[in-house]
C-alpha positions as CSV (number, residue, x, y, z in Angstrom):
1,X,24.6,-67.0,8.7
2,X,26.8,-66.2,5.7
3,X,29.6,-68.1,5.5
4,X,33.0,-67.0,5.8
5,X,34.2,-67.6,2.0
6,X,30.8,-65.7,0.5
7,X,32.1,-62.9,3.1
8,X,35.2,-62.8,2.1
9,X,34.8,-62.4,-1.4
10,X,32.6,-59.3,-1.0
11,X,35.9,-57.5,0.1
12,X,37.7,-55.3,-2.0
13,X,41.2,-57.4,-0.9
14,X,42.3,-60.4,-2.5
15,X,41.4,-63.2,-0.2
16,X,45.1,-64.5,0.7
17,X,46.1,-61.2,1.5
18,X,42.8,-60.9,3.7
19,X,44.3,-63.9,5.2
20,X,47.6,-62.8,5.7
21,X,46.7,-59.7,7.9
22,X,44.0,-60.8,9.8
23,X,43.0,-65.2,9.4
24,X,45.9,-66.4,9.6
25,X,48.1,-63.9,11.2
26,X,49.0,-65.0,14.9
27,X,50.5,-63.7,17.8
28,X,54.1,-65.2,18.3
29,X,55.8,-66.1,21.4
30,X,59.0,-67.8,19.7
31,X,61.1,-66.3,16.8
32,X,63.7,-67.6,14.4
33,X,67.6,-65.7,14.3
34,X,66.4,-64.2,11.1
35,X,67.6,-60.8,11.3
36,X,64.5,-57.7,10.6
37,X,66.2,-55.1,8.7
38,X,66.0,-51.3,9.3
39,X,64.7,-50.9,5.8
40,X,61.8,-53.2,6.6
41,X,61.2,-51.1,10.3
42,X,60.9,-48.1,7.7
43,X,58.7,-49.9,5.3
44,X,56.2,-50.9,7.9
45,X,56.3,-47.4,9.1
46,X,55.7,-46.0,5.6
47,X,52.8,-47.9,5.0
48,X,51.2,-47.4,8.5
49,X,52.0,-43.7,9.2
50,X,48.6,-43.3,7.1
51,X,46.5,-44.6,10.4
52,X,43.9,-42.0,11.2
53,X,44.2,-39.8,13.8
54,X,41.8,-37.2,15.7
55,X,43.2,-33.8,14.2
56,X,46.1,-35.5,12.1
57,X,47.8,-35.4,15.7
58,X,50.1,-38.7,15.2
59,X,50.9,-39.1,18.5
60,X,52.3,-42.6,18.7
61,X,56.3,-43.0,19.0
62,X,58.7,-45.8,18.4
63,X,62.0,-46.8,19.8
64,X,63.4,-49.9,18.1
65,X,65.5,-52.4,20.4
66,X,68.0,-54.4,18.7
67,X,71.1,-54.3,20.1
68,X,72.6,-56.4,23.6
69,X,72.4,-53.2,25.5
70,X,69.6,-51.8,24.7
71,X,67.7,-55.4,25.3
72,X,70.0,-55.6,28.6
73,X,68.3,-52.2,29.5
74,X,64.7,-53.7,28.6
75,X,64.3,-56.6,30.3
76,X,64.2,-55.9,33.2
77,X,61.4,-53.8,33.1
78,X,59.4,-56.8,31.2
79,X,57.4,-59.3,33.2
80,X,58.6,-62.5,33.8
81,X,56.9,-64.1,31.3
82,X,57.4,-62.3,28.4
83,X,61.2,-62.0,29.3
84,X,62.8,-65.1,27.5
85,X,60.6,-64.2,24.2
86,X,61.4,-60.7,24.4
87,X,65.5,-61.6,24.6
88,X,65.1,-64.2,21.5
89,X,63.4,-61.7,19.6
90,X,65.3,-60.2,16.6
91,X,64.0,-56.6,17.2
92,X,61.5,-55.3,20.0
93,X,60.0,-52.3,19.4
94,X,58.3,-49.7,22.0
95,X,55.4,-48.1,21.1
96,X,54.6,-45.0,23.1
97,X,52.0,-42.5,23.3
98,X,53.8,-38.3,23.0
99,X,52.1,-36.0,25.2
100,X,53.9,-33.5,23.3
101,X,52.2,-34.3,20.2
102,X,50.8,-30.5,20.1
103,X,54.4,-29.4,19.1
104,X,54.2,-30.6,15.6
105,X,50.2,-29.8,14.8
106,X,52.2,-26.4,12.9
107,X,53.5,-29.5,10.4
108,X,50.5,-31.5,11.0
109,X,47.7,-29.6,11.1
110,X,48.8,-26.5,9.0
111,X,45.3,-24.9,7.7
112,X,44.4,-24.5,11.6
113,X,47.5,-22.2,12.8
114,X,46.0,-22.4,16.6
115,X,45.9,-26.1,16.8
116,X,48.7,-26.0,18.9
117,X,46.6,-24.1,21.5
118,X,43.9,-26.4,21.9
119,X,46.2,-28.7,23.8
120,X,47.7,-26.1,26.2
121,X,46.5,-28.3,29.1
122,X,48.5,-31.5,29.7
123,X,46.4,-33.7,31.5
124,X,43.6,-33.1,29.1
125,X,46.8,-34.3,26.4
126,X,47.7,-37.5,27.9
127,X,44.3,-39.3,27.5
128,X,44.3,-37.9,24.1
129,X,47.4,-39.4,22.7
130,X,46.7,-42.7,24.3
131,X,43.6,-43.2,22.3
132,X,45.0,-41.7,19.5
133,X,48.1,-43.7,19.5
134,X,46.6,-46.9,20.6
135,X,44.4,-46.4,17.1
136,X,48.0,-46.3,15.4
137,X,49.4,-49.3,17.4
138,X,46.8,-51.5,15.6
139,X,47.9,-50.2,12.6
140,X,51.6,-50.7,13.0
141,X,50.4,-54.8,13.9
142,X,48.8,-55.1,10.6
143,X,52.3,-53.8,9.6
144,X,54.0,-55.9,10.8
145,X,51.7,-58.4,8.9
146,X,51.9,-56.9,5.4
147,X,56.0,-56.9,6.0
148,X,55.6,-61.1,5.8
149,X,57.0,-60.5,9.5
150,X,55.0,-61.7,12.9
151,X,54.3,-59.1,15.8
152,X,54.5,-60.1,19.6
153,X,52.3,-57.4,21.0
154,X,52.6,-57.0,25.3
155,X,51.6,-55.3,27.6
156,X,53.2,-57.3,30.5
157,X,56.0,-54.6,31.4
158,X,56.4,-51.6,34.2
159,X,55.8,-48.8,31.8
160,X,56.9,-46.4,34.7
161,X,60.3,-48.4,34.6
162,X,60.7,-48.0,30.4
163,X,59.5,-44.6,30.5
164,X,62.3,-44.4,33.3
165,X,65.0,-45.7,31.5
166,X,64.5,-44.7,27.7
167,X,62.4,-41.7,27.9
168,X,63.7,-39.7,30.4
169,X,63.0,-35.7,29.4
170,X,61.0,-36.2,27.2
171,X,57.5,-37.1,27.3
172,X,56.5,-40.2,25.7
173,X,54.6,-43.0,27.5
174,X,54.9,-46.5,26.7
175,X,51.6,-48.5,26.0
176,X,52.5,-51.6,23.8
177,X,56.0,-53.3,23.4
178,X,55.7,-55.6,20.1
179,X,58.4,-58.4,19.5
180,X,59.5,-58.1,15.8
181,X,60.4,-60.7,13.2
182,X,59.7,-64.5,11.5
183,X,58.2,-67.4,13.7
184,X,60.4,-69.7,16.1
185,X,59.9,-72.9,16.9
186,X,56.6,-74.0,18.2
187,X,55.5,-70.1,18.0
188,X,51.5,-70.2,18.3
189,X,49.2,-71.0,21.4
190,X,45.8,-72.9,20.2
191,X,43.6,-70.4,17.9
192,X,41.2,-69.0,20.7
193,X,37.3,-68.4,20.0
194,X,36.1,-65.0,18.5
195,X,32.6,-63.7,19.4
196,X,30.3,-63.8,16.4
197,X,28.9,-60.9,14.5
198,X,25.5,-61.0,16.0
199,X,27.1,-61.1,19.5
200,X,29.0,-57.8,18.8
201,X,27.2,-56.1,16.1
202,X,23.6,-53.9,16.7
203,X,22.1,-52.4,14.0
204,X,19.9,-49.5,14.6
């Protein structure tokens, strides 16, 4: 078996940034006051906006929770174990899945001009954007990474209940809400086991 450091420096990325998105990078549970500025929201949106997607469709959606209310609104709807975390986080951010993704695909998808028309069923759309935006929820984590910030992913919540109370009319629905912002106290669980590339990887 090759060993990790030999592996690493076949990579393109400078080892500490390898490590800063994906060794070391760890779920948090706790986080500091520190505030998480809109400008770095919009730089971590920037950079990850460039996730692929089936047909340039884009179809993941964010609404970013940092006020009282709006958290006052949200917690509810959060299991109870992810509640306290959720409240102490600087920023919590929704990620959603729009089954009206087909609306933009004239902006999107321009050298096609019946794109739109492909997706006139809406069943058939909702599976669609879920993969499609779950692709672009990995990317926002790694985000979240590169901004020097730590992401909280869940999926501990009644999305019927969010979808309820923040998305009403429109047709976004929620797979992923990510607590934003720099560690708390006592913020990571024990480092868990990963499966090894020969359990996972098959080479035809």
């Amino acid at each position: 078996m090759t060993s990790t450091a030999s592996l690493a420096d076949t990579l393109h990325l400078p080892q500490d940034v390898q490590d800063l998105l994906f060794r070391e990078a760890r779920t948090a549970n706790s986080f500091s006051a520190e505030p998480v500025s809109e400008e770095q929201i919009q730089a971590i949106y920037d950079l990850v906006k460039w996730a692929p997607t089936s047909m340039n469709t884009q179809p993941l959606r964010a609404l970013v929770i940092r006020t009282e209310e709006g958290k006052r609104r949200l917690l509810p709807h959060m299991s109870e174990g992810n509640r306290a975390k959720t409240a102490a986080a600087p920023v919590t951010v929704v990620l959603a899945a729009d089954t009206d993704f087909h609306e933009n695909l004239p902006k999107t998808f321009p050298h096609k001009p019946d794109a739109k028309d492909l997706f006139a069923d809406e069943s058939g759309r909702e599976g669609f954007a879920r993969l499609n935006a779950l692709l672009q929820v990995g990317y926002f984590i790694i985000g979240v990474r590169a901004a020097g910030l730590a992401a909280g992913p869940m999926t501990g919540f009644d999305a019927a209940g969010i979808d309820a109370e923040f998305f009403a009319g429109r047709k976004w629905k929620s797979l992923v809400v990510v607590n934003v912002g720099k560690p708390g106290d006592n913020p990571w669980f024990d480092r868990l086991p990963r499966l090894d590339y020969d359990e996972v990887v098959e080479t035809v």
